[in-house]
Biopython code that builds the backbone (N, CA, C, O; Angstrom):
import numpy as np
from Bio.PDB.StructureBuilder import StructureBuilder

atoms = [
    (1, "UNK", "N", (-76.929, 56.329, -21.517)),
    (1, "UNK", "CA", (-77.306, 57.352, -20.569)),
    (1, "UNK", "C", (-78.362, 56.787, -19.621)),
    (1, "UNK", "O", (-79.303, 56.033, -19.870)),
    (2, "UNK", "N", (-77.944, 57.378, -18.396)),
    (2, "UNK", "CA", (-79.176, 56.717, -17.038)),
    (2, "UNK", "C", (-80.718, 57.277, -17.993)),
    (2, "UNK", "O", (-80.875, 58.262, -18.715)),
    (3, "UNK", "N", (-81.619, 56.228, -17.624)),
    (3, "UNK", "CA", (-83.192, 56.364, -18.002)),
    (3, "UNK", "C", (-83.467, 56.429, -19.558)),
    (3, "UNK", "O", (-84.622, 56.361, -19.979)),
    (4, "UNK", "N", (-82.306, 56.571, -20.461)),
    (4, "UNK", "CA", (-82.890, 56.142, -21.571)),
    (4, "UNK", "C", (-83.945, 55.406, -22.217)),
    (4, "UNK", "O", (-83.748, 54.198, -22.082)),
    (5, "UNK", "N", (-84.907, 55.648, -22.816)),
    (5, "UNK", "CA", (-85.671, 54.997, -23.199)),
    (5, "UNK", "C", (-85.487, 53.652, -23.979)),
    (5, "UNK", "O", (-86.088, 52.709, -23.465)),
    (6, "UNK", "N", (-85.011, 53.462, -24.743)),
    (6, "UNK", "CA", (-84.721, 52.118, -25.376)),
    (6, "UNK", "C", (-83.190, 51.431, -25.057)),
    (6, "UNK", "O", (-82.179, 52.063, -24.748)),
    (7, "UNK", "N", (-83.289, 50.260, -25.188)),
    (7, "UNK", "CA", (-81.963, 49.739, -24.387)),
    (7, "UNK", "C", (-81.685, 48.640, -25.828)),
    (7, "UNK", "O", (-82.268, 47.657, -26.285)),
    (8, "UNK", "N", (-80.445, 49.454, -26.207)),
    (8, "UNK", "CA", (-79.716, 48.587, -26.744)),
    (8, "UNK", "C", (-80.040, 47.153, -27.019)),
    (8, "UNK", "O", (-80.131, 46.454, -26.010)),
    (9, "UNK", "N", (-80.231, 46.575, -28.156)),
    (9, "UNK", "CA", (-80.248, 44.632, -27.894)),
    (9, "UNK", "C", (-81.682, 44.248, -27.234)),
    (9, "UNK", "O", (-81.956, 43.061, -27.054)),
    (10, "UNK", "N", (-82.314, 44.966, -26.986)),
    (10, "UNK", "CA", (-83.561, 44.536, -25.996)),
    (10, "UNK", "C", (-84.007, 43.474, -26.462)),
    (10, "UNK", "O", (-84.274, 42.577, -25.663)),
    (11, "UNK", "N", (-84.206, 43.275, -27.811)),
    (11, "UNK", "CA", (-84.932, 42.004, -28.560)),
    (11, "UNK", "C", (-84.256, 40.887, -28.498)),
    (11, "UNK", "O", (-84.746, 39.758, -28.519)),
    (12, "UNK", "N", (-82.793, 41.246, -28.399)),
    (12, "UNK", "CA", (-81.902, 39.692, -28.753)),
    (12, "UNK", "C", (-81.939, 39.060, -27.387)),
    (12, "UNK", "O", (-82.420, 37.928, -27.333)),
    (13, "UNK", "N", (-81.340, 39.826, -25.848)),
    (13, "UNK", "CA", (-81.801, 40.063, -24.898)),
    (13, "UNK", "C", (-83.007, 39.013, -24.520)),
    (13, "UNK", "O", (-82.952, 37.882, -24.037)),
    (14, "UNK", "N", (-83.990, 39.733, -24.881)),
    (14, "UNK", "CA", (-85.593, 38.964, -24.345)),
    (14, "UNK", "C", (-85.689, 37.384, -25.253)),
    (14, "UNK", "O", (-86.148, 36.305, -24.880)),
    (15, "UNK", "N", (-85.066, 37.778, -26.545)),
    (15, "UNK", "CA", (-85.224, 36.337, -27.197)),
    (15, "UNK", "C", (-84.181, 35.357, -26.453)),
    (15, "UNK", "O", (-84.337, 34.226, -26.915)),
    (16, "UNK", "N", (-83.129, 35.383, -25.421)),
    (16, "UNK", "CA", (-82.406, 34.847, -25.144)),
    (16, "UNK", "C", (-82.907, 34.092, -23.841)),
    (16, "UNK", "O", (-82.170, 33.243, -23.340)),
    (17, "UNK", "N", (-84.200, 34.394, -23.255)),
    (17, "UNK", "CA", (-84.549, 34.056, -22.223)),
    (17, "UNK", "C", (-84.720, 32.836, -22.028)),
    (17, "UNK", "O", (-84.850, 32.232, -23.093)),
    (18, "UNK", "N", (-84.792, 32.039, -20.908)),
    (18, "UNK", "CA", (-84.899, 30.570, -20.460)),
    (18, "UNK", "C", (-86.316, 30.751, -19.608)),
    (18, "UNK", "O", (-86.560, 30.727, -18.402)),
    (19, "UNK", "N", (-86.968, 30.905, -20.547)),
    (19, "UNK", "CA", (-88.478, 30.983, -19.593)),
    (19, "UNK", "C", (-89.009, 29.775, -18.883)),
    (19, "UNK", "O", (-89.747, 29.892, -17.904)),
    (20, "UNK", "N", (-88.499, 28.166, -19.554)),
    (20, "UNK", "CA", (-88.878, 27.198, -18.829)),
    (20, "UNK", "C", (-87.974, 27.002, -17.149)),
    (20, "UNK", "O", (-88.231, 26.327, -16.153)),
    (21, "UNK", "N", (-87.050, 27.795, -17.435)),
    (21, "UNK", "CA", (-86.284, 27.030, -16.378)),
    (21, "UNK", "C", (-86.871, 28.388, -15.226)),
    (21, "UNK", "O", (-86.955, 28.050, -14.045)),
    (22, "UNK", "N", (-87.115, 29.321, -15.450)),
    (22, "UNK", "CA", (-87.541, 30.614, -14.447)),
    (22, "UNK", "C", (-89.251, 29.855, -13.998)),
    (22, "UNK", "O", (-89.818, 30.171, -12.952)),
    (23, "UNK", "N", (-89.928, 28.726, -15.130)),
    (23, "UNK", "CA", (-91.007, 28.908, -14.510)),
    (23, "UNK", "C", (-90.787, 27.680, -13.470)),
    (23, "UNK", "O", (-91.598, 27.515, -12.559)),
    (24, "UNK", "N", (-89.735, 26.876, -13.621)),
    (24, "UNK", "CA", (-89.346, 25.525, -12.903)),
    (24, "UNK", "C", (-89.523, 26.400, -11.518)),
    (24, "UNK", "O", (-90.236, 25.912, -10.641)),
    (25, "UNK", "N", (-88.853, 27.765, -11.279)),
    (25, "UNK", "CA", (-88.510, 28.014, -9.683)),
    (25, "UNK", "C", (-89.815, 29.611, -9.562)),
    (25, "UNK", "O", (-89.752, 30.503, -8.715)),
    (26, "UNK", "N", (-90.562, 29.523, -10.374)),
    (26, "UNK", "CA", (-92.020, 30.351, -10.226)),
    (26, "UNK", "C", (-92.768, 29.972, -10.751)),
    (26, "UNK", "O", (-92.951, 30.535, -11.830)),
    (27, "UNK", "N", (-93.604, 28.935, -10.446)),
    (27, "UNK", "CA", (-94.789, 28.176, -11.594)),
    (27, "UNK", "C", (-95.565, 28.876, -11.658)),
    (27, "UNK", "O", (-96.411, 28.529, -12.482)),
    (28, "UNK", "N", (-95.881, 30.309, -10.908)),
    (28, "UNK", "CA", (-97.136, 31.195, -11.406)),
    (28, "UNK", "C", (-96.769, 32.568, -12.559)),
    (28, "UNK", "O", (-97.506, 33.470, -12.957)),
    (29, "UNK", "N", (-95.109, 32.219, -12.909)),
    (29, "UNK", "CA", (-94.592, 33.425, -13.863)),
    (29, "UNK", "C", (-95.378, 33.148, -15.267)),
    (29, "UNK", "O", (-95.553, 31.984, -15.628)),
    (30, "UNK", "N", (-95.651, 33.789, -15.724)),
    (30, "UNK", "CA", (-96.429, 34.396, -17.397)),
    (30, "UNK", "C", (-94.971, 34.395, -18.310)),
    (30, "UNK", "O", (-93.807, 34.349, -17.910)),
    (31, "UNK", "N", (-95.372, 34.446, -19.313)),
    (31, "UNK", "CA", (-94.650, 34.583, -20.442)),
    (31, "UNK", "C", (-94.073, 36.107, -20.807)),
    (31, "UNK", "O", (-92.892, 36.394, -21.000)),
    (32, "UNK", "N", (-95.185, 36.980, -20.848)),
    (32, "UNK", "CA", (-95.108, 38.073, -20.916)),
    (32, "UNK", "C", (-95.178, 38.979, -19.693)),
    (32, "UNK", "O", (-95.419, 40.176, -19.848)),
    (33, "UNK", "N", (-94.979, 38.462, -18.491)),
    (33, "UNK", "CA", (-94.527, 39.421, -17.537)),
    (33, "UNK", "C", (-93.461, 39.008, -16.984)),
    (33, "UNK", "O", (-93.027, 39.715, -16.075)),
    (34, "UNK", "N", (-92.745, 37.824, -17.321)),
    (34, "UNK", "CA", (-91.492, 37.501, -17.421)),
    (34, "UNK", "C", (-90.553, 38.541, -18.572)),
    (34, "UNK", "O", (-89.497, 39.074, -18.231)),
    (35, "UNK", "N", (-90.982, 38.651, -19.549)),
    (35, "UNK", "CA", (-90.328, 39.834, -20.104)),
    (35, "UNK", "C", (-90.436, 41.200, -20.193)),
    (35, "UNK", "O", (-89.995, 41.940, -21.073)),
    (36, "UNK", "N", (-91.011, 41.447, -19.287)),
    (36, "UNK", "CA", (-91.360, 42.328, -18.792)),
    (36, "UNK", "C", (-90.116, 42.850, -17.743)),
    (36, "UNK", "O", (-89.453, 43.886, -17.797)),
    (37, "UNK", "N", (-90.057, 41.519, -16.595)),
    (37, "UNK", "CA", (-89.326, 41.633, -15.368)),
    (37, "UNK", "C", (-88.294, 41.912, -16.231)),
    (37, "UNK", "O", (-87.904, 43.077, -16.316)),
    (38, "UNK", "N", (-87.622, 40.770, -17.092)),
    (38, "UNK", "CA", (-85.868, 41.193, -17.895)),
    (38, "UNK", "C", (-86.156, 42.234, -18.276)),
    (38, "UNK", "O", (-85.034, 42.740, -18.236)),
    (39, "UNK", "N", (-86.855, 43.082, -18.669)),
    (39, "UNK", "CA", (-86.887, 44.589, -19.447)),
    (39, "UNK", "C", (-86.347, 45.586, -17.749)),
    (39, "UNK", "O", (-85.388, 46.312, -17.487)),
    (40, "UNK", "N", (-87.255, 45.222, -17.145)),
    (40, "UNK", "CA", (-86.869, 45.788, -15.784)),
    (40, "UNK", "C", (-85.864, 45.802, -14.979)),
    (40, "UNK", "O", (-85.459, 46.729, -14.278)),
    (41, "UNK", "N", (-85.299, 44.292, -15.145)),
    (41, "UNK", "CA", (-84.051, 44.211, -13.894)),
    (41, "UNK", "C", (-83.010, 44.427, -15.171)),
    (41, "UNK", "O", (-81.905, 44.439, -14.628)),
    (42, "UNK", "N", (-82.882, 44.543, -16.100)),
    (42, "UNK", "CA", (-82.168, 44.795, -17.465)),
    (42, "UNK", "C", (-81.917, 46.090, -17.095)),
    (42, "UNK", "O", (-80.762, 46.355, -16.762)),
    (43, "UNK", "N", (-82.756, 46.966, -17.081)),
    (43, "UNK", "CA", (-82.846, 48.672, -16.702)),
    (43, "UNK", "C", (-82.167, 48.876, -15.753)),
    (43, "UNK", "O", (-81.245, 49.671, -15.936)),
    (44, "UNK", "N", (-82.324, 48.240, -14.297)),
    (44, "UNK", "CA", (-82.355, 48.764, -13.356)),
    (44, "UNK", "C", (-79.902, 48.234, -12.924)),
    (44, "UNK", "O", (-79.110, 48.704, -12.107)),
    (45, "UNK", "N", (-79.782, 47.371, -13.791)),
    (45, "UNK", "CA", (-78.516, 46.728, -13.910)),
    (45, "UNK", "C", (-77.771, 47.619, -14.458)),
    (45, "UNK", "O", (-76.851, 48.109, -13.804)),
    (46, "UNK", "N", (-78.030, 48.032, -15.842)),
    (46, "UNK", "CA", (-77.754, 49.304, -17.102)),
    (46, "UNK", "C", (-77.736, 50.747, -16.076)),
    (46, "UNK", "O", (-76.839, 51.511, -16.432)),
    (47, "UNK", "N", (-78.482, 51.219, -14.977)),
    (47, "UNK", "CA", (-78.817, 52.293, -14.501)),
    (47, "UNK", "C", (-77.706, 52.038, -13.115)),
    (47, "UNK", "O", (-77.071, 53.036, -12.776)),
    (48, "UNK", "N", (-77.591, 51.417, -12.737)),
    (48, "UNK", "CA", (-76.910, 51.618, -11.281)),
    (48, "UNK", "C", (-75.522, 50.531, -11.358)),
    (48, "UNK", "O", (-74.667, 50.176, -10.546)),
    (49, "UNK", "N", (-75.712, 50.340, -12.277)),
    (49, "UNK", "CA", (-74.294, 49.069, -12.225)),
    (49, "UNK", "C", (-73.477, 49.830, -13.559)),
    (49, "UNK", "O", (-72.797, 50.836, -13.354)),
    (50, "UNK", "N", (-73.601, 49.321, -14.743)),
    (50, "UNK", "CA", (-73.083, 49.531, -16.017)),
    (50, "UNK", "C", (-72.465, 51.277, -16.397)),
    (50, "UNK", "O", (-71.330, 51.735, -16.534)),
    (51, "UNK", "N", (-73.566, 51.760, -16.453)),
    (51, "UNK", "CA", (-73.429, 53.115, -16.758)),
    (51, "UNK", "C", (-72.335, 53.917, -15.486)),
    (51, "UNK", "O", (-71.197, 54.349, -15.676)),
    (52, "UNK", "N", (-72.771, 53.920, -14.782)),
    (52, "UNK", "CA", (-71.845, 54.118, -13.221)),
    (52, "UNK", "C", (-70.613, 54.085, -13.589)),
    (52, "UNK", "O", (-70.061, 55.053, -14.112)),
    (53, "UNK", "N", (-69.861, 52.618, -13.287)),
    (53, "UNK", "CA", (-68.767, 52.429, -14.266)),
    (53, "UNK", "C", (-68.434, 52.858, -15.371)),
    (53, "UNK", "O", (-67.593, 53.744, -15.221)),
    (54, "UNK", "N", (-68.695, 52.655, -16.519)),
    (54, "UNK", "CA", (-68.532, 53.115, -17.451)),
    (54, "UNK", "C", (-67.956, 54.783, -17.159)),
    (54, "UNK", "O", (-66.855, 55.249, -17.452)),
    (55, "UNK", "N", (-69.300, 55.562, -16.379)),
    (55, "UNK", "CA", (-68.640, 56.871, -15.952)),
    (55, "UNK", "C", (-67.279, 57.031, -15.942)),
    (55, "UNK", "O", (-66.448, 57.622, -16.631)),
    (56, "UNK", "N", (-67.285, 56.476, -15.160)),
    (56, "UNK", "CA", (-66.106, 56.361, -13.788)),
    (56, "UNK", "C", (-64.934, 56.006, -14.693)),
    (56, "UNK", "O", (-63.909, 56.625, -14.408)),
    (57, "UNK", "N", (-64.868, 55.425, -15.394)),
    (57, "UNK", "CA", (-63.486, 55.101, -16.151)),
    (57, "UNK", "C", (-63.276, 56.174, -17.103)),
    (57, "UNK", "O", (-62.159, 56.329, -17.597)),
    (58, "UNK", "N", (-64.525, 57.143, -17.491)),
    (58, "UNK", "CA", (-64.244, 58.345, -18.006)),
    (58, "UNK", "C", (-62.813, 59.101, -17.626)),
    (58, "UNK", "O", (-62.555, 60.207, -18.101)),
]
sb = StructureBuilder()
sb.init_structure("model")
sb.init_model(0)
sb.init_chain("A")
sb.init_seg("    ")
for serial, (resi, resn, name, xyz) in enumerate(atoms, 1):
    if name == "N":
        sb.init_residue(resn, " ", resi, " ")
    sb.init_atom(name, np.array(xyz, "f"), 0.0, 1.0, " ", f" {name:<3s}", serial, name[0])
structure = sb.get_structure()
């Protein structure tokens, strides 16, 4: 559902991240506001992309 609070997988998700190679092309990204951003653009993908569809084939 749009805005749900917890998202599915979030942990496997964030553990899957390539944080060296994101800091190769942002040398001022953090660790933890890098997972932060995937929590975010994760949401914002799930909210206007995924779910949408999903509708829609209802």
């Amino acid at each position: 559902m749009i805005g749900i609070e917890r998202i599915p997988n979030m942990k496997a998700i964030i553990e899957s991240k390539k944080y060296e190679s994101y800091k190769e092309i942002h040398p001022e990204g953090k660790p933890f506001s890098y997972a932060q951003a995937i929590k975010r653009e994760w949401r914002e993908v799930l909210d206007e992309v995924i779910i949408p569809l999903d509708d829609e084939m209802r």
